[in-house]
C-alpha positions as CSV (number, residue, x, y, z in Angstrom):
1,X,74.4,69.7,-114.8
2,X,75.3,72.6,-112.2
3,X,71.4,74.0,-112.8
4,X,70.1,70.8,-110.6
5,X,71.7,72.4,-107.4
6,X,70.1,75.6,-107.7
7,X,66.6,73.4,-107.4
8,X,64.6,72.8,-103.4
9,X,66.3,70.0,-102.2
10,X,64.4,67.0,-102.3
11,X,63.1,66.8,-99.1
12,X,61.4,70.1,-99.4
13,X,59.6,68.6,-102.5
14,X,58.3,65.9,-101.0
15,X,56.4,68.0,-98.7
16,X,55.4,69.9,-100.9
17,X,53.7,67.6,-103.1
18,X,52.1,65.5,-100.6
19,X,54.4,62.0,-101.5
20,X,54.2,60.9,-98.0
21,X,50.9,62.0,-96.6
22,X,51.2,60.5,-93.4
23,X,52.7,57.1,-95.2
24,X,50.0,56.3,-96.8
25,X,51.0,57.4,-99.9
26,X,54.5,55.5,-99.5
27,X,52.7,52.5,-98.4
28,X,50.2,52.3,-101.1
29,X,52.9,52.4,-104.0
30,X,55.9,51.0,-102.3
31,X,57.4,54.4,-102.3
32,X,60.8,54.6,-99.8
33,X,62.7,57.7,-100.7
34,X,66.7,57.6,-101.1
35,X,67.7,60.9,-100.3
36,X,71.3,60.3,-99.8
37,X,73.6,62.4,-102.2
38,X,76.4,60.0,-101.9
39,X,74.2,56.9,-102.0
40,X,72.7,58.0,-104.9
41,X,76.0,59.4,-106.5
42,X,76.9,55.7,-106.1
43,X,74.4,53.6,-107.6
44,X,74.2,56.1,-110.9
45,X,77.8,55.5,-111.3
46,X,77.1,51.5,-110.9
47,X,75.8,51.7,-113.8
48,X,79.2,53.4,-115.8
49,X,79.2,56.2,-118.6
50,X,75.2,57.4,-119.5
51,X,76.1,59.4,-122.3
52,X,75.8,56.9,-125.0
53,X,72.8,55.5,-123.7
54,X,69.0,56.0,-123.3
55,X,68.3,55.5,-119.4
56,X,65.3,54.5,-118.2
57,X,64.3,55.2,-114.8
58,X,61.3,53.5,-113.3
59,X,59.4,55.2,-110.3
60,X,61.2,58.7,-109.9
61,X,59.2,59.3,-106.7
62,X,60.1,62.3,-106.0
63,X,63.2,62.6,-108.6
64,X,66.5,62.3,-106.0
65,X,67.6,59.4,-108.1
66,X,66.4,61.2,-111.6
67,X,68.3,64.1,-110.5
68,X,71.7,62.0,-110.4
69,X,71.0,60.5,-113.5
70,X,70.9,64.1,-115.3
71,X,74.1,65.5,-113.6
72,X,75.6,62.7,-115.6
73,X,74.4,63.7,-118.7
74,X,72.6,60.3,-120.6
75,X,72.0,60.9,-123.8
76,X,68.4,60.6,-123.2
77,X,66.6,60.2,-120.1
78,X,63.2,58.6,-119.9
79,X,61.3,58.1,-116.7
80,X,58.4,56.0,-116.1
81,X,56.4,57.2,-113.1
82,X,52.7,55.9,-112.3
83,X,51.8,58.1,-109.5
84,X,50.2,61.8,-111.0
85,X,51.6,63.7,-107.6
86,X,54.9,62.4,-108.2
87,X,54.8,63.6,-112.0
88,X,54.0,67.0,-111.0
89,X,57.1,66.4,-108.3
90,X,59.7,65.8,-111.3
91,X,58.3,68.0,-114.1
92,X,60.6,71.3,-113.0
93,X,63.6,68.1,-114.3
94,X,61.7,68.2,-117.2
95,X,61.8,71.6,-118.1
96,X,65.2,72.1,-116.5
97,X,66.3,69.4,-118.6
98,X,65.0,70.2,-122.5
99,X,65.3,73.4,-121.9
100,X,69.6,72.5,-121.5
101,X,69.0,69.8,-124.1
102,X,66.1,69.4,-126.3
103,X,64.1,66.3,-126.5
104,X,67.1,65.1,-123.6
105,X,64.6,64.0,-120.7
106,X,60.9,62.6,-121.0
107,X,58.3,61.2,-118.9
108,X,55.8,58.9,-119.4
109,X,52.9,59.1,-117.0
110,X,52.2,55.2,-117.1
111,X,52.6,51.3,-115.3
112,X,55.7,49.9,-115.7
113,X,53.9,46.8,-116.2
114,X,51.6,47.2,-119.2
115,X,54.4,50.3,-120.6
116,X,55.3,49.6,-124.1
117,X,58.8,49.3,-124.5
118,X,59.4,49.1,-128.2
119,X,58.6,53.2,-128.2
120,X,62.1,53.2,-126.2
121,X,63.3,50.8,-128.1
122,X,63.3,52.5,-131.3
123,X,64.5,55.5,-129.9
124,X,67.4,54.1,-128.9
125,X,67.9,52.3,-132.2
126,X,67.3,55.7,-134.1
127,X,69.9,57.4,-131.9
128,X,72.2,54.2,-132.1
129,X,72.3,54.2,-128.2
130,X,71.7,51.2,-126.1
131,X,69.4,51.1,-123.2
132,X,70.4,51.1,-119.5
133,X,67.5,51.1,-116.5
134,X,68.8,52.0,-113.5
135,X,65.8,52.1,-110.9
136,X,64.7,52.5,-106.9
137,X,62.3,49.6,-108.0
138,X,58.8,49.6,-105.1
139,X,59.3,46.8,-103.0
140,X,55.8,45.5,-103.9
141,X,56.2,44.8,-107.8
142,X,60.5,44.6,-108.0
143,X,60.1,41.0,-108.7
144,X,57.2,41.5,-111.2
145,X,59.3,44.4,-113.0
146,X,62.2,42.2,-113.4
147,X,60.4,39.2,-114.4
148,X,59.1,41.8,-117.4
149,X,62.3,42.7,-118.3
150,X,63.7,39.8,-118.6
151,X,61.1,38.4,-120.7
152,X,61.0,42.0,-122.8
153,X,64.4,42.9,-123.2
154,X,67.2,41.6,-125.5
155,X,71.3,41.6,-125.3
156,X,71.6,43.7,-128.4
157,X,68.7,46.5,-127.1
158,X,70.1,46.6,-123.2
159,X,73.3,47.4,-122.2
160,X,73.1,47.1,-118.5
161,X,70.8,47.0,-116.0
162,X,71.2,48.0,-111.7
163,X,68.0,47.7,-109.7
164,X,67.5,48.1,-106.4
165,X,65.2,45.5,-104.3
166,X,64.2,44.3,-100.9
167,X,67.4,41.9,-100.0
168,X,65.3,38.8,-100.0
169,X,64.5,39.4,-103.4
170,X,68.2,40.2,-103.9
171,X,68.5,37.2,-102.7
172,X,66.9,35.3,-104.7
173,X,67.6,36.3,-107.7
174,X,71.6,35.6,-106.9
175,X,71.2,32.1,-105.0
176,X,73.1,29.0,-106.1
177,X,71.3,25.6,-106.8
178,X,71.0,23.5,-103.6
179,X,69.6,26.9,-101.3
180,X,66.8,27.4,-100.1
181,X,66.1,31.0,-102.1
182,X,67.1,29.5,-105.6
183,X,63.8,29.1,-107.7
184,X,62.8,30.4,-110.7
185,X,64.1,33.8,-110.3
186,X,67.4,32.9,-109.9
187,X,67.3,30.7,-112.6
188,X,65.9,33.2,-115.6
189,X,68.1,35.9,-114.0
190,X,71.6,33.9,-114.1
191,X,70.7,32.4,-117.7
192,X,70.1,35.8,-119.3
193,X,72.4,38.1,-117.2
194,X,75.9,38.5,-115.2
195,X,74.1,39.3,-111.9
196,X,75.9,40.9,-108.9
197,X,74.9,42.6,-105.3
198,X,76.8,46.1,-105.5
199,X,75.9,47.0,-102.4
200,X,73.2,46.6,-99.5
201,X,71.3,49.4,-97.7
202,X,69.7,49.5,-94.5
203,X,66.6,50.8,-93.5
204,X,67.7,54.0,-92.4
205,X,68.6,54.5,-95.5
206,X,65.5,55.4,-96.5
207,X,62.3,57.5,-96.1
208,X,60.3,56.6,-94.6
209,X,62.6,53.6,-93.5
210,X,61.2,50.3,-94.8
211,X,61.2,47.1,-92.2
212,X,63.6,45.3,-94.4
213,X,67.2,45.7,-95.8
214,X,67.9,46.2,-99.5
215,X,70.5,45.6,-102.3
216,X,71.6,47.1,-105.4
217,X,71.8,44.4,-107.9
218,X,73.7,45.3,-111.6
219,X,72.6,43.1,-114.3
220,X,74.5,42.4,-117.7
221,X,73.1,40.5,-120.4
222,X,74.7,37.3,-121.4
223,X,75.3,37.0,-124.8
224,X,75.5,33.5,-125.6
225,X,71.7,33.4,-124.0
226,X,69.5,31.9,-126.3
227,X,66.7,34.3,-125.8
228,X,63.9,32.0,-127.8
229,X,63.9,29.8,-124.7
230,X,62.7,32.2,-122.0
231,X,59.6,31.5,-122.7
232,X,59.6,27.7,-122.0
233,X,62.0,28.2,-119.6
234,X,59.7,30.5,-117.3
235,X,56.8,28.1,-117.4
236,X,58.6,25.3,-116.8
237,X,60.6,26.7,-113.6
238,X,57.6,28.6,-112.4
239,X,56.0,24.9,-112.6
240,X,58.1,22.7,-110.5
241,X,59.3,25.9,-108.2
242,X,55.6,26.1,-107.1
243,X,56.1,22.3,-105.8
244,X,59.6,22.5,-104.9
245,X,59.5,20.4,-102.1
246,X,58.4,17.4,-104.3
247,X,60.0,15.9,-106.5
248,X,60.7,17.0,-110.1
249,X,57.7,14.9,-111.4
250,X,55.4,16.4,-109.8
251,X,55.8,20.2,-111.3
252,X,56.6,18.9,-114.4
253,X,53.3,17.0,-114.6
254,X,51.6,20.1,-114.6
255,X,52.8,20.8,-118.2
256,X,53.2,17.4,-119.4
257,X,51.5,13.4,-119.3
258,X,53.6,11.2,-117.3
259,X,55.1,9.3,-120.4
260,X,56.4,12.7,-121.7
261,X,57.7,13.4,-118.3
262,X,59.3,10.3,-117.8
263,X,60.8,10.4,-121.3
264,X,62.2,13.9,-120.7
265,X,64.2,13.3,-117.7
266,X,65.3,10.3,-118.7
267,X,67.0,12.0,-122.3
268,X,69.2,14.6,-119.8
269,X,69.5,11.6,-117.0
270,X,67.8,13.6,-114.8
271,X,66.4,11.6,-112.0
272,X,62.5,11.8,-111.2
273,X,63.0,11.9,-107.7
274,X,65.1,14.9,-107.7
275,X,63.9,18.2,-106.1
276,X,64.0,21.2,-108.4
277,X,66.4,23.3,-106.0
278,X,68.9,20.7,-106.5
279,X,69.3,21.0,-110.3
280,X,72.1,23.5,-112.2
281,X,70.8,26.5,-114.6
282,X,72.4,24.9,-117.2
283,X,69.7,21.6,-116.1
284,X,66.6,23.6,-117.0
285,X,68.2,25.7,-120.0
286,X,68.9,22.0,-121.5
287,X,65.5,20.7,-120.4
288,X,63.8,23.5,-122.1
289,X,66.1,22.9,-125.6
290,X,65.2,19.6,-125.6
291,X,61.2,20.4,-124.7
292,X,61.5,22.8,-127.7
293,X,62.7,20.4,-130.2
294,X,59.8,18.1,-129.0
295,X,57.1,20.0,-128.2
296,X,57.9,23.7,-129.7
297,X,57.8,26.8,-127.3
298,X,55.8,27.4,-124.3
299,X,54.5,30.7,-123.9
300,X,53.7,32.3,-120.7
């Protein structure tokens, strides 16, 4: 899309809208602008060929990212922004982009967190696309958003996912049992998805540079996920990750008597005395099967 070059560069738009009003703005919403061509050239093409696909794009900021994502021509673009200035910043895309291809871009002036996805959904259904999100995710909700899509989001609606996050979170979500950062994340992101760091970032990276390093992470569904258990699967690892330094007992006593407990464990022989860390994703996928065929789901 040769049009997007004729555009202010970015940096000129930022100004002119305000977006970083002496970092307040950017610190409020957990706004740190990419401006990098070739950084952003690289993370759109992360995520592989866009033009069978509807992409969804949370927090455009200022649209350096969005503007990527159009030169490679999705099938349909949708971007979720919350912030009204940085609407305004991205709606010359907008026109630049139905006016090229009708009905090809739209924006939806909203929270990520309460959006309803089943509107993209059916879109993409209608169109017989699949979805891809490819997203600068604010440091201050990236957990929250992912922990939303992977509770919202099936293998046969989303092709592929690559989100960018503070590296701790990064971290997190790709740690192996027996470290320190695996917990609950880890666990709901490596049962549902191939998960890999494409690349890391450093502050300078950014504008206004954050104090922290960040990572790119790509995300493919598994298949052979059973997706009925996420439910039981998030409340039982957000129970004994929130007492991880005792033993397994203890979290799982939150949900269940002790009999039930003790009966449980002692089905998978799973000691009590373990510490959550130390169990495998597979441990908790077959500790939720086997609380599901006792107990029946349990919802967040």
């Amino acid at each position: 899309m040769q049009e997007i070059e004729n555009l202010p560069p970015v940096s000129s738009v930022i100004k002119e809208f305000g977006l970083l009003r002496d970092g307040r703005r950017a610190k409020c919403l957990g706004q740190n602008f990419l401006l990098n061509p070739s950084l952003l050239r690289k993370i759109v093409l992360s995520a592989g060929d866009l033009t069978n696909n509807v992409v969804i794009e949370v927090g455009a900021g200022a649209g350096s990212l969005t503007r990527e994502i159009l030169k490679q021509r999705p099938g349909r673009l949708v971007v979720i922004e919350k912030d009204n200035a940085c609407v305004q910043a991205i709606t010359p895309l907008l026109l630049l982009a139905n006016n090229i291809a009708p009905n090809s871009m739209q924006i939806f002036n909203e929270d990520v967190l309460t959006f309803d996805f089943d509107v993209v959904k059916k879109d993409a259904l209608a169109n017989h696309y699949k979805i891809k999100i490819i997203a600068n995710l604010p440091y201050n909700i990236g957990t929250k958003v992912l922990l939303n899509f992977l509770h919202n989001f099936d293998n046969d609606t989303v092709e592929q996912m690559v989100l960018m996050f503070q590296k701790e979170v990064a971290d997190r979500i790709l740690a192996a049992p027996g470290t320190k950062h695996f917990g609950r994340l880890s666990v709901l992101a490596q049962y549902l998805t191939k998960c890999e760091r494409v690349m890391t970032l450093s502050p300078g990276a950014f504008t206004p540079p954050p104090k922290v390093y960040s990572s790119l992470v790509r995300f493919v569904p598994n298949e052979k996920a059973d997706l009925s258990l996420v439910h039981t699967i998030s409340r039982i690892t957000n129970a004994v990750f929130q007492a991880r330094r005792k033993m397994l007992r203890n979290g799982l006593l939150a949900l269940f008597p002790p009999d039930k407990v003790s009966a449980l464990l002692r089905d998978l022989s799973i000691s009590e005395e373990r510490r959550p860390e130390t169990l495998s994703v597979s441990d908790f996928v077959e500790l939720a099967k086997l609380v599901q065929a006792q107990l029946g789901e349990l919802h967040v």
